[in-house]
C-alpha positions as a printed Julia matrix, in Angstrom:
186×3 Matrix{Float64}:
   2.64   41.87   22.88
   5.38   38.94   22.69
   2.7    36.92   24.99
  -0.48   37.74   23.44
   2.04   36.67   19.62
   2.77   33.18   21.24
  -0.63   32.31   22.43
  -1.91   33.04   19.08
   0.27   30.82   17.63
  -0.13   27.65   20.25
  -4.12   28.34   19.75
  -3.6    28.0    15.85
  -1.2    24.77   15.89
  -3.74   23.42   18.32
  -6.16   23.9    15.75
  -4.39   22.9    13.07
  -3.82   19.74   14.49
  -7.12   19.15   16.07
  -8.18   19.58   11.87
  -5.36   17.58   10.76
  -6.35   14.83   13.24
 -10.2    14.91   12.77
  -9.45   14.09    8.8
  -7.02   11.48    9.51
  -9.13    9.46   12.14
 -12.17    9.77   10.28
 -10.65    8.96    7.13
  -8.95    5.61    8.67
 -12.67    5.07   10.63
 -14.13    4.85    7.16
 -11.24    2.92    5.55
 -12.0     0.26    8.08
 -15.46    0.52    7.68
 -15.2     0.15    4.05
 -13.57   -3.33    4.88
 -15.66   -4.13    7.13
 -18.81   -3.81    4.7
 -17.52   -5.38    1.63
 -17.98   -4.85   -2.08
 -21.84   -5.59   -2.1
 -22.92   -2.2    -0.17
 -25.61    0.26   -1.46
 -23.26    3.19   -0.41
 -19.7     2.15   -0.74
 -19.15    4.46   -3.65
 -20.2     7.48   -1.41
 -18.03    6.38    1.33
 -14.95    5.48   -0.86
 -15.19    9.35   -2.27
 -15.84   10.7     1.92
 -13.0     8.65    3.07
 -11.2    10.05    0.27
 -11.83   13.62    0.9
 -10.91   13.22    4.47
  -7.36   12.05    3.63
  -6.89   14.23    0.95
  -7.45   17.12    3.53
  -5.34   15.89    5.99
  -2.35   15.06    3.93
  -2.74   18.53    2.56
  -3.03   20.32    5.6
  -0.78   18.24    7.54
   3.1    19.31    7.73
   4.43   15.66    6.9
   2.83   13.2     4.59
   3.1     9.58    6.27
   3.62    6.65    3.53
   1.13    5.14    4.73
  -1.68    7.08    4.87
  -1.1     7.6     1.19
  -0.86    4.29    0.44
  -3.9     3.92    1.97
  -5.4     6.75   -0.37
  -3.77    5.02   -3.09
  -5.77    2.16   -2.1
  -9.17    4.4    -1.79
  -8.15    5.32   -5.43
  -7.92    1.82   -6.97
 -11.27    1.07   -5.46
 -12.9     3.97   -7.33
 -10.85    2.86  -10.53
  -8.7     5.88  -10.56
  -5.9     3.93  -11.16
  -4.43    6.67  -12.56
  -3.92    8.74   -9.09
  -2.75    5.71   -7.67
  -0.56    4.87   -9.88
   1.12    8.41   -9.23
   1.11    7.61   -5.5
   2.56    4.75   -5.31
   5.35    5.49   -7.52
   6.18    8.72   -5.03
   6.06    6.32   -2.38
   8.55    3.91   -3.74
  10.29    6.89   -4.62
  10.94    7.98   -1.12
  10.97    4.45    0.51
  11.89    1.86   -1.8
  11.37   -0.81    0.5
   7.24   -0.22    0.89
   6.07   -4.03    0.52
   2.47   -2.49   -0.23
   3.25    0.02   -2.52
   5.41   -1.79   -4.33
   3.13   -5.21   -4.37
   0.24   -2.73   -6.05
   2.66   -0.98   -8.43
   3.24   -4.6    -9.73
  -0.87   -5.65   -9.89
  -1.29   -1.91  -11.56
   1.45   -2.85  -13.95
   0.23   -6.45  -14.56
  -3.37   -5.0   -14.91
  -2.24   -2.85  -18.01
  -0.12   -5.1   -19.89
   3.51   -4.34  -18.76
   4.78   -7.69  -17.67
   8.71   -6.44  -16.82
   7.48   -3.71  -15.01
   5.29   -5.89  -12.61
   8.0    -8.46  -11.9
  10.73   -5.54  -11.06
   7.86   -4.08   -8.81
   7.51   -7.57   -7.05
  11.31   -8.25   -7.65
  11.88   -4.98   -5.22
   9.12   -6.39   -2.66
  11.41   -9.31   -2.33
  14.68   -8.23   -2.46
  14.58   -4.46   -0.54
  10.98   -5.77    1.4
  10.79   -5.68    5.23
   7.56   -6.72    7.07
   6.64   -4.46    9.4
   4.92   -5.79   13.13
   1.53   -5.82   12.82
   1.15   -5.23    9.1
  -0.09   -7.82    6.38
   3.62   -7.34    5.01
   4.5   -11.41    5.16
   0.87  -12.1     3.01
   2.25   -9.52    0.53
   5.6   -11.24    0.37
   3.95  -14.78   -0.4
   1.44  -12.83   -2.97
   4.46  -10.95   -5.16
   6.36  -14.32   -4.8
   3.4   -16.0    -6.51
   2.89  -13.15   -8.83
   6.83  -13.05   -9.44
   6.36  -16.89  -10.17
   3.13  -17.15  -12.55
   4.58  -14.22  -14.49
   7.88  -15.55  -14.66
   6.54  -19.38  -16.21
   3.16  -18.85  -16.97
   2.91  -22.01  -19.27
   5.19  -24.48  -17.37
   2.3   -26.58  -16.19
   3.95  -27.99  -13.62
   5.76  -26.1   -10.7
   8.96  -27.78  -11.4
  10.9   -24.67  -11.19
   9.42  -23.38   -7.87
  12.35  -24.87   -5.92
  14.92  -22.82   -7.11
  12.65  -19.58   -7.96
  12.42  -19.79   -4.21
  15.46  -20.12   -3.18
  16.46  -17.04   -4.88
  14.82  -14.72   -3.01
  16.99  -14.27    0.04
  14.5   -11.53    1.59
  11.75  -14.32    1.98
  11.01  -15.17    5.13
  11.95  -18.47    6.38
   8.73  -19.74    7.27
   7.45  -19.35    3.64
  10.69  -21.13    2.5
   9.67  -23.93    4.29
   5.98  -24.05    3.09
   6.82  -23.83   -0.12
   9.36  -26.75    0.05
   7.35  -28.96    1.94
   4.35  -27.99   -1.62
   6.4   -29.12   -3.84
């Protein structure tokens, strides 16, 4: 009885994670795809809301929820315009890893987007400051883009970038290489 108990439950986490695993590689398969393709596609909107539905089931059926793959739906959400979803997203992510260049960088754009100027610049303030680019991630492009955000929000009418020197300079989580582009702009 004990036996015939334990094989019932390996052959149901097998399954489970066969499930769990179908709906994340799909779901990342399409995500690529949908990068691949471009904004000009006759079918994208049926493909965001597929790739959608395969994370949504496996984040739901899954026993952990990886910050990235819901970043990733986050993402899937903004390019539907359900900014709203994302929005609440994102803010759980930052929530449980405040140092989430990505999720952070698009709480700042959704922020920007309606209006809320301080809340942006804290959202790119925490990219910079708490921010740690991960290997093999486009975490040093989102760096540069929240420090340019950070900037243009910060002196949108100085017509000159006269106070990029020491804007830099502030931002001790920057990476060095930037630091030196930007010095050698100016």
């Amino acid at each position: 009885m004990a036996f015939a108990v334990g094989c019932s439950t390996l052959v149901l986490f097998f399954v489970h994670s066969a499930y769990v695993q179908y709906h994340t590689l799909t779901g990342v398969r399409s995500f690529q795809r949908l990068a691949a393709i471009g904004s000009s596609a006759p079918d994208r909107s049926t493909l965001i809301d597929r790739t959608i539905d395969h994370y949504e089931h496996a984040l739901s059926a899954g026993f952990a929820e990886p910050a990235d793959r819901r970043q990733e739906l986050a993402s899937l959400h903004l390019l539907r315009g359900d900014v709203a979803n994302a929005h609440n997203l994102l803010t759980a992510i930052v929530a449980e890893h405040p140092g989430h260049i990505e999720a952070n960088y698009r709480l700042g754009v959704i922020e920007r987007d309606r209006g809320d100027v301080t809340q942006a610049k804290h959202a790119w303030q925490r990219v910079l400051a708490q921010g740690r680019p991960r290997s093999g991630s486009h975490d040093d492009e989102l760096l540069l883009r929240s420090a340019l955000e950070l900037g243009a929000s910060t002196y949108p009418k100085a017509g000159s970038n006269r106070h990029w020197p020491s804007t830099v300079r502030a931002w001790p989580a920057f990476p060095a290489k930037w630091n030196s582009f930007f010095r050698r702009a100016l």
